[in-house]
TIDO-783731 format. One record per residue (C-alpha): residue number from 1; x, y, z. Coordinates in Angstrom, 2 decimals. Layout:
<recs>
nr;px;py;pz
NUM;X;Y;Z;
...
</recs>
This chain:
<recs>
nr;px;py;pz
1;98.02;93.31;151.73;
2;99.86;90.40;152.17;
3;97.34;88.34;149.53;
4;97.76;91.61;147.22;
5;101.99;91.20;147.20;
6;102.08;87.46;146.65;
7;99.43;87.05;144.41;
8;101.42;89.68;142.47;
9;98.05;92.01;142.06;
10;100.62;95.21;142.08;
11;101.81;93.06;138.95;
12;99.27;93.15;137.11;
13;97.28;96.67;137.86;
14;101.22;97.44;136.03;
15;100.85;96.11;133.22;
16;96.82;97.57;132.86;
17;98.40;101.02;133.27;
18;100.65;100.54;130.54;
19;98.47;98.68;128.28;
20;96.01;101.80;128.84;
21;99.05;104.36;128.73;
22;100.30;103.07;125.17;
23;96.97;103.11;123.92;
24;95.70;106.17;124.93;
25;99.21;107.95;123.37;
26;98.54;106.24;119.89;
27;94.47;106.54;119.79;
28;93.29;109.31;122.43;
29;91.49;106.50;123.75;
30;91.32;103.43;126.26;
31;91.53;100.07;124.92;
32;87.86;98.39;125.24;
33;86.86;96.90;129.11;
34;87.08;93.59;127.63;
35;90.59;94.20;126.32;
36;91.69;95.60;129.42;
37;90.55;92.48;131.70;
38;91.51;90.02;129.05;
39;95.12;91.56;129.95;
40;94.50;91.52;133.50;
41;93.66;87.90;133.65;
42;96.17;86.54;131.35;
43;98.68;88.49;133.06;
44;97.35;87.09;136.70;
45;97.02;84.02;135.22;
46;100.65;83.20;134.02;
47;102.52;84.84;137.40;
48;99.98;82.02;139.50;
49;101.07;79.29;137.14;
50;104.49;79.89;137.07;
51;104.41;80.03;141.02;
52;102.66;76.39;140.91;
53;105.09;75.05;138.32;
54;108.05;76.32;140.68;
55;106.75;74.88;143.65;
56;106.00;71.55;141.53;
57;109.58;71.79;140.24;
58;112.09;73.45;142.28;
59;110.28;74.03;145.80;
60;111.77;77.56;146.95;
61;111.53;78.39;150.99;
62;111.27;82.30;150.12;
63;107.73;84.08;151.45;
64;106.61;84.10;147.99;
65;106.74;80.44;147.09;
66;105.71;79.27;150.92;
67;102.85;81.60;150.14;
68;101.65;79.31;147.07;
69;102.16;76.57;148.93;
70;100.20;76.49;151.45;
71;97.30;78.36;149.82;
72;97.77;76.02;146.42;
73;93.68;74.28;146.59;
74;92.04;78.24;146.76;
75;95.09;79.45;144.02;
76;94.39;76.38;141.77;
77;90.45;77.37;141.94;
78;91.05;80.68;141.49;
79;93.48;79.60;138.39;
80;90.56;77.65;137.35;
81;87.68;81.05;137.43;
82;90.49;83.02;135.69;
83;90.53;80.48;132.83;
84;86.94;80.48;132.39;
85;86.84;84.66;132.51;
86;89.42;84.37;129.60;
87;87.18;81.87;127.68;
88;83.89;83.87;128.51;
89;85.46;87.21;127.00;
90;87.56;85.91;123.99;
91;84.45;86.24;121.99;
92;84.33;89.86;122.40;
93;87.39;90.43;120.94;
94;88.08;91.76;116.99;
95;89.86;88.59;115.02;
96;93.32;90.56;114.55;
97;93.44;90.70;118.33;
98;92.18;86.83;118.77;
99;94.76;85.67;115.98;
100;97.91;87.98;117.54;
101;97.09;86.41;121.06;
102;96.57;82.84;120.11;
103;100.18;83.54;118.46;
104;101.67;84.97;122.01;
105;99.85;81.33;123.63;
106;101.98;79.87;121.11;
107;105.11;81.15;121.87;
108;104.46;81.10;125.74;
109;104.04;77.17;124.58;
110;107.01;76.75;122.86;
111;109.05;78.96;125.92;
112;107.84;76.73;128.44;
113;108.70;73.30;126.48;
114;112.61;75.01;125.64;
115;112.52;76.27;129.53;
116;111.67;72.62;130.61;
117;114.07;71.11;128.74;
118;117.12;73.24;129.88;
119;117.41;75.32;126.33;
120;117.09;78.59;127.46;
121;117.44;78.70;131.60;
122;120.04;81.13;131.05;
123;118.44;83.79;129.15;
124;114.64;83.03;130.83;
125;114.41;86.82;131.59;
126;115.25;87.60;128.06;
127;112.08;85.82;127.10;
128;109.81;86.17;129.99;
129;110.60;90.59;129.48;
130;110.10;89.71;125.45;
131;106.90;88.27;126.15;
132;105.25;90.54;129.21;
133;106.28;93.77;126.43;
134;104.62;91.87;123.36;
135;101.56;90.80;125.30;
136;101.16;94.36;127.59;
137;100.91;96.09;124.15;
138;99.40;93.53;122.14;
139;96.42;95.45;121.35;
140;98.13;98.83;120.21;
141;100.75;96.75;118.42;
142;98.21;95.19;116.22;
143;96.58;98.47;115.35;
144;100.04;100.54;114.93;
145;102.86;98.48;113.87;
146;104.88;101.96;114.78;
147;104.45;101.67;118.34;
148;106.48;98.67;118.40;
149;109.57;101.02;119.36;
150;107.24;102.18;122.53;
151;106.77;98.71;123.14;
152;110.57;97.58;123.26;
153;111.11;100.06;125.44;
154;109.25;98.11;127.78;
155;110.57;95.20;127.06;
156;113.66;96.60;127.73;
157;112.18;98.14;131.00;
158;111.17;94.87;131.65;
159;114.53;93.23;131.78;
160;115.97;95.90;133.46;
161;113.09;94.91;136.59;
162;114.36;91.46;136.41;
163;118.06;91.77;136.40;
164;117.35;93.66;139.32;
165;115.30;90.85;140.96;
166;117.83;88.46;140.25;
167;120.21;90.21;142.42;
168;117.73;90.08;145.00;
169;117.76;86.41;144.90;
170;121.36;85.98;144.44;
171;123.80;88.38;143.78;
172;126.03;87.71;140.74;
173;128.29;89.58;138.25;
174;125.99;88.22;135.10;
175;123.13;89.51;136.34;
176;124.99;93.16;137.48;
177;126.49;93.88;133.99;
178;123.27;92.71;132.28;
179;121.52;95.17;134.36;
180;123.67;98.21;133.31;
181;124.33;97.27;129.82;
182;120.16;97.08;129.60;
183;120.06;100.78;131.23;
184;122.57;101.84;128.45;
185;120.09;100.21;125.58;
186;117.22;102.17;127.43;
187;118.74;105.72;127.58;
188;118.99;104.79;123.85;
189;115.59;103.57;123.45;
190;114.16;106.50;125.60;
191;116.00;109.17;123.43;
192;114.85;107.78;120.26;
193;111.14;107.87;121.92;
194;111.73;111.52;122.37;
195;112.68;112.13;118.93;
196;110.28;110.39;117.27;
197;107.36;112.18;120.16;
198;109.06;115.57;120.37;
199;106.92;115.30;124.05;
200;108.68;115.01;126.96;
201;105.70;114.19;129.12;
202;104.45;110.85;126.91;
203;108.11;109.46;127.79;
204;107.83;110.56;131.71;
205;106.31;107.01;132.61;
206;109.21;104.99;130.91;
207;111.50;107.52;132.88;
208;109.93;106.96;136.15;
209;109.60;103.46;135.60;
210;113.72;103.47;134.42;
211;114.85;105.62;137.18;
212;113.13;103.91;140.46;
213;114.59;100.31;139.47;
214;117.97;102.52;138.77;
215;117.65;104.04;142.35;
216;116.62;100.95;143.73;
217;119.51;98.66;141.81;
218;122.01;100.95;143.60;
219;120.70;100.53;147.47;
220;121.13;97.54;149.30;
221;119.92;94.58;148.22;
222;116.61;92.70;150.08;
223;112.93;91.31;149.78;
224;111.70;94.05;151.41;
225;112.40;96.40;147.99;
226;110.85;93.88;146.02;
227;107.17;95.55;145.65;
228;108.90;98.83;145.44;
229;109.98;97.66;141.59;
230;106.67;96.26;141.18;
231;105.11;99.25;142.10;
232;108.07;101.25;139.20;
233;105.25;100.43;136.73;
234;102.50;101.90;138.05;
235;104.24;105.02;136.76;
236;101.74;105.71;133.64;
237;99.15;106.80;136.50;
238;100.64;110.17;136.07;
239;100.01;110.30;132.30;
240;96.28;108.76;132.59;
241;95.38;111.33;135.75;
242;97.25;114.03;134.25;
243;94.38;113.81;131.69;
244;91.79;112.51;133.56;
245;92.24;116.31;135.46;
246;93.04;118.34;132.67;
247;90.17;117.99;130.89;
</recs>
């Protein structure tokens, strides 16, 4: 459990369910296996570099961090097996996919060179939530330019998760009235989802997902609630068992 919370697992089995929740809503489908672990790994893969690059940069004493420390030789091999299941399965993929991820490398490139040199420290949730939205629904994006209004929303949802976990770390008033002026933009977001589906129940995991980190922004404040708002994005499980049992 402990390995499964600060390896940020509960991270990435989020971002699968959403990857196979937006696809299934636009194609009555699931994306391909390949596409799916291609997700999972690149996903895994940038939360365990970024927790190597912190501890390289800006040592933290929080669990997470220590965590990464002291495991770093069997997280840098495992960092090393992920890189070679990415380069094992990029083959697989169709071109449009190859060419629209090589483009999100790209800009993960060029985010990590402005981070580094100070440009955007201020706005790195902006990005990071820009980026974990683009790449979650990379693969329906590319097929259906229209869903890119779905997949705001959860870059928007996103952000929301990460104003909250600022205020974990350190409570402050720009993170606070980022964090409600976000939940404003995603009641708008979420309505215009509504409108567009005319289905209440494709929009229930963007509620769920929007009203735990809500409920949780409004309790007190600590670690401990951390994996709860991981956990918020597991919410398209009731969509994909819904019709899993239904058939």
């Amino acid at each position: 459990m402990r390995f499964i919370k600060y390896a940020s697992l509960e991270v990435v089995l989020g971002a699968v369910f959403y990857q196979f929740f937006l696809y299934h809503t636009y194609f009555q489908t699931f994306p391909s296996p390949v596409e799916g672990l291609l997700l999972a790994f690149s996903v895994w893969l940038i939360y365990l570099l970024d927790r190597q690059v912190d501890n390289v940069l800006q040592p933290s004493l929080d669990h997470r961090h220590q965590f990464h420390q002291e495991n770093r030789l069997l997280l840098r091999g495992l960092i090393f097996m992920i890189v070679c299941g990415i380069a094992l399965l990029l083959p697989f993929l169709p071109t449009t996919i190859l060419v629209a991820g090589f483009g999100m490398i790209l800009a993960v490139l060029v985010y990590g060179f402005a981070y580094h040199k100070g440009w955007l420290r201020l706005e790195k949730e902006v990005f990071t939530a820009i980026l974990y939205g683009l790449g979650v629904g990379l693969v329906v994006w590319v097929r259906e330019p229209r869903a890119l209004l779905w997949v705001l929303t959860l870059v928007a949802l996103a952000y929301q998760n990460l104003c909250y976990f600022s205020l974990i770390e350190q409570p402050n008033p720009f993170f606070a009235s980022r964090l409600r002026k976000t939940e404003w933009v995603l009641l708008g977001l979420l309505s215009g989802n509504y409108a567009s589906s005319q289905d209440l129940f494709t929009i229930l995991p963007f509620l769920v997902t929007f009203g735990l980190t809500f409920i949780l922004s409004r309790l007190t404040l600590s670690e401990e609630k951390r994996m709860w708002g991981d956990l918020a994005f597991w919410s398209p499980l009731i969509y994909l068992l819904h019709g899993i049992f239904s058939t």
